[in-house]
N, C-alpha and C positions, 0 to 999 in steps of 0.2 A: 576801403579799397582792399587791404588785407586780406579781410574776413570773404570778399567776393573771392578774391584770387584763391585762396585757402579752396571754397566752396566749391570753386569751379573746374580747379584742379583734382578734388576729392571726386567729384562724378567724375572726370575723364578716366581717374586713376581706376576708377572702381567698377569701370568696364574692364579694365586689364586684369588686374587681379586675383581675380576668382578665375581666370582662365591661364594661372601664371603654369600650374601643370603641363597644362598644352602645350605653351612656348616651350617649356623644357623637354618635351616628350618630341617635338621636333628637331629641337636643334640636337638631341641624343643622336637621332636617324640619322641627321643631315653630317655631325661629326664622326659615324663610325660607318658609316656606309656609302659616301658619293667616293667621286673616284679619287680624291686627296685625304681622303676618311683612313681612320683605325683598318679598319677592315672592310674596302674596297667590295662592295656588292651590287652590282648595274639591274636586277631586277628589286632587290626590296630599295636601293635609291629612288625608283620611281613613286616611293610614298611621299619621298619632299616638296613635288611639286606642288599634288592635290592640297596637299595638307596646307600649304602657305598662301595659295590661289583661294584655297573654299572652305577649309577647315575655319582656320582659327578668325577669318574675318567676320566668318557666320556666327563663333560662339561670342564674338565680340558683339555684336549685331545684339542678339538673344539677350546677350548680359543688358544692353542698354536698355532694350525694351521692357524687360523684366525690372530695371531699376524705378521705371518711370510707372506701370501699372502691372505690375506682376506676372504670371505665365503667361498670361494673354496675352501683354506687352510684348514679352520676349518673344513671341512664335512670328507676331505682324513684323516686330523687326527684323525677325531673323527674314524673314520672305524678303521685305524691305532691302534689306543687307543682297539679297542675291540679286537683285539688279544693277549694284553700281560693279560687284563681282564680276561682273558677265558684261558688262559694258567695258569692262577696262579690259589692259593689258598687263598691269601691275597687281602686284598684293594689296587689296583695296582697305587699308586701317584705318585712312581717314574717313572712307566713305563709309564705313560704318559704325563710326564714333558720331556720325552724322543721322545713318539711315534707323540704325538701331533704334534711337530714343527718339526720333520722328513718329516710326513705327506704331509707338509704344501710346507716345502721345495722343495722335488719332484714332487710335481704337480708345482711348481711354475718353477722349471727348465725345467721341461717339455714345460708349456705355451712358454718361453721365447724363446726355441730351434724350435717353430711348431706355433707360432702365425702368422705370412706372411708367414707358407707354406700352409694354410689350401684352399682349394678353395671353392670358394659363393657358401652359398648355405648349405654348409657341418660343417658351425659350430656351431652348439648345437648339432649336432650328435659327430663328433670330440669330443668336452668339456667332454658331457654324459660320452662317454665311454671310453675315458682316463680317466678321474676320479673313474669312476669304475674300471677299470682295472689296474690301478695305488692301489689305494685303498686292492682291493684281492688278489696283490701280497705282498704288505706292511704288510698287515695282517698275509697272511699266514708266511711269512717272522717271525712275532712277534711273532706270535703263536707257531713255530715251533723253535725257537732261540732264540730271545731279552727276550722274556716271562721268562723261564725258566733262564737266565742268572742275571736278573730284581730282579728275586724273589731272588733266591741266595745272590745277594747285599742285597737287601731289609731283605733278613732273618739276616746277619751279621751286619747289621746296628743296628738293631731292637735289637739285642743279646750285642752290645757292648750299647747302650743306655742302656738297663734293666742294663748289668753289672755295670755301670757308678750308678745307681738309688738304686742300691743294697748294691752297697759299701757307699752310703751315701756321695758321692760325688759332687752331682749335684748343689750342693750351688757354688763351681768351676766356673759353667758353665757363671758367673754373671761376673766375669774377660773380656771374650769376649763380652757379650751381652750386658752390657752398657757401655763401649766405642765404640761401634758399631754400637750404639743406635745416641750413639753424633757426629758421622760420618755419621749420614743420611741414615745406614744400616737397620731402625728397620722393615722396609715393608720387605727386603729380608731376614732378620733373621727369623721374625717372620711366614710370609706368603708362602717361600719358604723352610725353613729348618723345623721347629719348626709345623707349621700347619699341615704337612703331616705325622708327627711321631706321632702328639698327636690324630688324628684321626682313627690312626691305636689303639694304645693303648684305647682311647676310647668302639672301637667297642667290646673290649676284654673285658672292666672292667666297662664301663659303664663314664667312667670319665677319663679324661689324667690331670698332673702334668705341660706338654709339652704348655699348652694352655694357662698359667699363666707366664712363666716363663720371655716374653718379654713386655707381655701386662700389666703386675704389675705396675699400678699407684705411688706407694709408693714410690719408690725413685726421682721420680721425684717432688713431691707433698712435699716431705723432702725439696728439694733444695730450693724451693719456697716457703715454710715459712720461712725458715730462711732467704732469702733476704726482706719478708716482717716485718719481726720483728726484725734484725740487720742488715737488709744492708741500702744502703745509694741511694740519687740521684735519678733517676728516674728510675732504676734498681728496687729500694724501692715501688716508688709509681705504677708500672707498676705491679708489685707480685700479687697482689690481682686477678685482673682482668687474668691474667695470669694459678693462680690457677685455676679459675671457669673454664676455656679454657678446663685446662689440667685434672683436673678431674675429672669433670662432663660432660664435652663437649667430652675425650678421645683425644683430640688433641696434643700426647706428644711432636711433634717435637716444641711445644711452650717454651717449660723449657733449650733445649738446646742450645741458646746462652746465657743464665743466666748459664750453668757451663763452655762454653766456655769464661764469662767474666775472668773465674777466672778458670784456667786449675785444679786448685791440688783438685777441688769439683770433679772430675772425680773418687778420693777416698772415697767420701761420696754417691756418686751412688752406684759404688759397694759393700761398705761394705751393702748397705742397701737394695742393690739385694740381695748379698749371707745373707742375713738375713731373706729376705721374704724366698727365695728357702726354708732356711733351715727347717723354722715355717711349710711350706707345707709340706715337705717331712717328718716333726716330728708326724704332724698332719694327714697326708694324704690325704691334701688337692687337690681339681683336679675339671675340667672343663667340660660339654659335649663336646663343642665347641670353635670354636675360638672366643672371643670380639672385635669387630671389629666396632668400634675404640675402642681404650681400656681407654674407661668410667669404672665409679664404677656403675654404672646403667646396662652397657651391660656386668660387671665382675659378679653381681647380678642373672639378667636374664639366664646367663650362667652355673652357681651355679646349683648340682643336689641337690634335696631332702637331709636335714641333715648336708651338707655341709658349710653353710653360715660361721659358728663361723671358722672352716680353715682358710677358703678364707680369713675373713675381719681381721683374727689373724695376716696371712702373709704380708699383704698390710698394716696394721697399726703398726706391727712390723719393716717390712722396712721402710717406711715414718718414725717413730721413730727415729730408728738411723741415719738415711740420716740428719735428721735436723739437731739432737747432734752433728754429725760430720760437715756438713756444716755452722753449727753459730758456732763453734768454731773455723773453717780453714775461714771464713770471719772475726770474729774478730783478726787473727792473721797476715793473707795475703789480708783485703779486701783493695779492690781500696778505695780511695779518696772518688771517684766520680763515680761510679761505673757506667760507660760508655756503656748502653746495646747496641746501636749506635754502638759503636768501635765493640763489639764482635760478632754483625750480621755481620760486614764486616768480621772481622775473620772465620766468614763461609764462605762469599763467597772467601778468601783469600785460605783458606781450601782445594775447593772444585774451586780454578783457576777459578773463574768467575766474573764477574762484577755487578753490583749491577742492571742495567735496559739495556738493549737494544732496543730502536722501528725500526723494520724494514722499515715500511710503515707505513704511516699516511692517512687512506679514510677520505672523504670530511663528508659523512653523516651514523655517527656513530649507528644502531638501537639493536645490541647484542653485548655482551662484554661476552667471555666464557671462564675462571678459568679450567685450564686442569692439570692432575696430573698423577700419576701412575694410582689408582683406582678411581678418581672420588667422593672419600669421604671422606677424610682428608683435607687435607691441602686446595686443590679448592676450597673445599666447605666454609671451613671457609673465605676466601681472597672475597668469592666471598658476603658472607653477608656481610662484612666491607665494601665494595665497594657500594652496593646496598643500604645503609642504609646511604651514603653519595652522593650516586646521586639522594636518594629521598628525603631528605632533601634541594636537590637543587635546587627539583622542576622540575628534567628532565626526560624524558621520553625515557628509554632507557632499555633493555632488560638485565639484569645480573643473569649466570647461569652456573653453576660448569659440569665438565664430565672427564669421563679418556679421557686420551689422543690418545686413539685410536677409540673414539666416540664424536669427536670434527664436533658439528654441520656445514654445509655447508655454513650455509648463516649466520656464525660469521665473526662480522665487526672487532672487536678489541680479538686476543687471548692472556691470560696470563700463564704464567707457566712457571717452574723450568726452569734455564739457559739451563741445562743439557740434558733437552727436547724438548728445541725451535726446534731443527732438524727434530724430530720426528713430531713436532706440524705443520711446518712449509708444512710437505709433505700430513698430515691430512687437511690441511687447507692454501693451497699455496696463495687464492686470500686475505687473511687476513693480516693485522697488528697485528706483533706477538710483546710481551712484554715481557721480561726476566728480574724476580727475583727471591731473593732469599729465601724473609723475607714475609712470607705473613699477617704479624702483625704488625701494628706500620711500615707501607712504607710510604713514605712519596710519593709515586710514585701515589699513588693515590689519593690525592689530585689535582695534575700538572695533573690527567686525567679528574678530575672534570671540573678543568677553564680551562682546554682544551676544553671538551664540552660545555660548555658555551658562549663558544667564538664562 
């Protein structure tokens, strides 16, 4: 059940993702130019509307259909995607989290059923207009049904969330989302749930609550001072370096084997979630966009006009109690030795995977490419550790991060999540693929240095 949830949440998240630019490239417009904006401009304002209404549900559309059978996908979706657009009255995220990879689908069964019937000669005419034709059925299909059933959800969703925000409840919502968080959920929480609601609420109010609520540094930033100033072992000495990672870098999934060393800190997250929620929602505190990574730099940049004391009340009231609570449940429950080693394996123990797999080993190594959901987490970090130790080694070897469904061709050596070697491996079949867990402190990368060397 995990492993679905895990998987299921990766495809939703991984329509958003590759399109996290756009969100920020909006919510810039929307924070410096409507009329409660930096810099109040009533003719470039009018870029917010298009942009929220057509823009980014169509690249979301695109992304789905391209995940499911590549450019061809992405275009039928994208079409797909403009009917539930154009049927609504809303920012249509859901419906094209829906129509995109529909899209995508039946052009791709179509291919599969008519690929060795086509005769020479006749296929780019074939392709052309099956895809159009596929395409303005799809559409009208959405336009005329999915649209209008889309909105419907979409309007009760949007109506039980306000109800939820109204009754002062939303501090609740911290129960699921940081254990969710330490279950390697926080891309599909935040990117697939949370991103599409706070965008909607956005375009209403100028600012969503929704956009803070997974990206909040604070309790993770808690857990980690307190293993720097009462914990022990190299848990201790690793904190430091850990912090800068996680809250300036944005790289949260760095704090969570430091609460899986020690499961009961899974109470000083939370209480230090529903503490920030709570500061927001006191304050009314709120985001244009989503933070992506969730730095205090891009929580900053993110911030509208007036807002800043909210934001940095919420984030440093969590971080607060997360620590209180976490040096108190380490001095009462900490390890000895506080074994960060042992509890990166407790991830991959977790999450049924093994610590490194190489499939294949090429002769003459010249790109090594770090793949991920989106191509700016996790990769990206693995991939400067790596690069900063095969240039110190004096080797000459190409190291360079991407999602994993934009895993370059002519990569020699590919790294990424266990969970994704599959996916990576069909990206990138003539490659030596590598399977971790931990893209911090592996010792995996070393044994690829004097691998290269040799």
């Amino acid at each position: 059940m995990r492993t679905k949830i895990q998987s299921f949440g990766r495809f939703l998240s991984g329509m958003v993702m590759p399109n996290i630019g756009a969100f920020i490239a909006w919510g810039l417009i929307t924070a410096f130019f409507i009329p409660t904006g930096w810099m109040p401009n009533e003719n470039l304002a009018k870029l917010v509307g298009p942009m929220i209404v057509y823009l980014l549900p169509i690249l979301i559309g695109y992304t789905g259909g391209k995940m499911v059978h590549g450019v061809r996908g992405g275009v039928v979706g994208a079409v797909a995607t403009m009917g539930v657009v154009v049927g609504s009255n809303v920012p249509m995220f859901l419906g094209a989290m829906i129509m995109g990879p529909l899209g995508g689908y039946v052009i791709k069964k179509f291919d599969e059923a008519f690929q060795d019937k086509i005769p020479a000669g006749f296929e780019m005419l074939v392709n052309n207009f099956s895809a159009g034709i596929i395409g303005m059925v799809i559409t009208l299909l959405a336009y005329l049904g999915i649209g209008p059933v889309v909105q419907a959800l979409n309007n009760a969703l949007a109506s039980g969330v306000q109800a939820i925000v109204n009754a002062k409840l939303l501090p609740l919502a911290s129960l699921f989302i940081e254990p969710g968080k330490i279950l390697f959920l926080n891309n599909a929480i935040n990117h697939g749930i949370l991103a599409p609601l706070g965008v909607q609420q956005a375009a209403q109010t100028g600012k969503s609550i929704f956009f803070l609520l997974e990206t909040n540094p604070g309790p993770g930033l808690g857990v980690l001072l307190a293993y720097w100033l009462v914990g022990k072992g190299i848990a201790k000495e690793s904190a430091l370096s850990a912090i800068i990672i996680h809250f300036f870098g944005g790289i949260h999934e760095i704090y969570f084997p430091y609460v899986l060393m020690n499961p009961i800190l899974i109470l000083a997250v939370i209480l230090g979630g529903a503490t920030g929620v709570f500061t927001f929602v006191l304050l009314g505190a709120g985001l244009v966009a989503t933070p992506s990574p969730g730095s205090i730099f891009a929580e900053l940049a993110m911030t509208p006009k007036g807002g800043y004391i909210p934001v940095l009340s919420g984030i440093a009231l969590s971080a607060l109690i997360s620590f209180l609570v976490s040096s108190a449940l380490l001095k009462k429950f900490g390890q000895e030795e506080g074994d960060l080693f042992a509890a990166q394996d407790m991830v991959d123990q977790l999450k049924g995977k093994e610590a490194f797999h190489a499939v294949k080993k090429p002769a003459n190594v010249k790109k090594i490419v770090f793949a991920c959901d989106g191509g700016m987490g996790s990769s990206a970090m693995g991939a400067t550790v790596l690069r900063k130790k095969i240039q110190e080694a004096g080797l000459k070897v190409e190291v360079v991060h991407s999602a994993i469904n934009e895993i370059p061709e002519d990569a020699d050596i590919v790294i990424s999540h266990k969970e994704l070697t599959e996916r990576a491996k069909a990206k990138a079949p003539k490659a030596e693929h590598i399977s971790i867990e931990t893209f911090v402190n592996n010792p995996i990368y070393d044994e690829i240095v004097n691998r290269l060397k040799k």
